[in-house]
N, C-alpha and C positions, 0 to 999 in steps of 0.2 A: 458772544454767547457766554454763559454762563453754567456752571454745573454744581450741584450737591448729590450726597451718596445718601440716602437714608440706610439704615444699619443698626444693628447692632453686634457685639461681643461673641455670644454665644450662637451663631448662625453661620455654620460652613460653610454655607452660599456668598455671604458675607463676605468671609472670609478670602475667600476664593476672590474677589474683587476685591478685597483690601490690597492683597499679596500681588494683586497684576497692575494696579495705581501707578508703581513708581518705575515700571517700563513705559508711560505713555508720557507724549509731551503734551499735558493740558491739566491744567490746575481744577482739582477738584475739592471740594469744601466738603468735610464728612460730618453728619449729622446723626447721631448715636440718640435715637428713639428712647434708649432704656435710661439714658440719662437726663435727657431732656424731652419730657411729656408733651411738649408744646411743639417740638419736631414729628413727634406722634399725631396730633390732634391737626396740625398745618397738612401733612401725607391725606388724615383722612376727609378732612371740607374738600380735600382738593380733587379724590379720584374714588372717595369711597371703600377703601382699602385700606390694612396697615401693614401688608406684604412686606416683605426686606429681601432682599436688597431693591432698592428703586431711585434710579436715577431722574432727578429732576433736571432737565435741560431748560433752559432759558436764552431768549431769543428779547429782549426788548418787553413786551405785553405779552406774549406768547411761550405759554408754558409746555411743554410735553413731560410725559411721565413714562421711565421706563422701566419695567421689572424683568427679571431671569436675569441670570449671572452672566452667563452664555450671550445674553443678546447685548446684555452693557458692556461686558467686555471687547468686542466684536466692535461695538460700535466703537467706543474710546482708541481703541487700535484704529480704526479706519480716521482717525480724525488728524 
């Protein structure tokens, strides 16, 4: 499996999952929306949203999308 963070800078929520990243043991790839438009534009073909924080988990062909700080967090901790 596979994971990226969409995000950006000025978003507490954000933040808040930046800040809790480097307690979990699983590599996650961050993708900062505000700096690259095309992280932007990938989030929204893909769920219709440009919401941050959003975790995209990757399974092989199988994408899931997850937003709320609270629940990415949660889950990165259970992993």
């Amino acid at each position: 499996m596979t994971y990226a963070l969409y995000y950006h800078d000025y978003c507490p929520f954000c933040q808040r999952v930046l800040m809790a990243l480097p307690s979990f043991d699983v590599e996650v790839e961050k993708r900062n929306v505000m700096q690259n438009p095309e992280f932007r534009k990938q989030q929204q073909a893909a769920t219709g949203r440009t919401t941050v924080p959003c975790l995209l988990i990757e399974d092989g062909d199988k994408q899931e999308w997850m937003y709320e700080s609270g629940d990415i967090i949660r889950y990165l901790k259970s992993l």
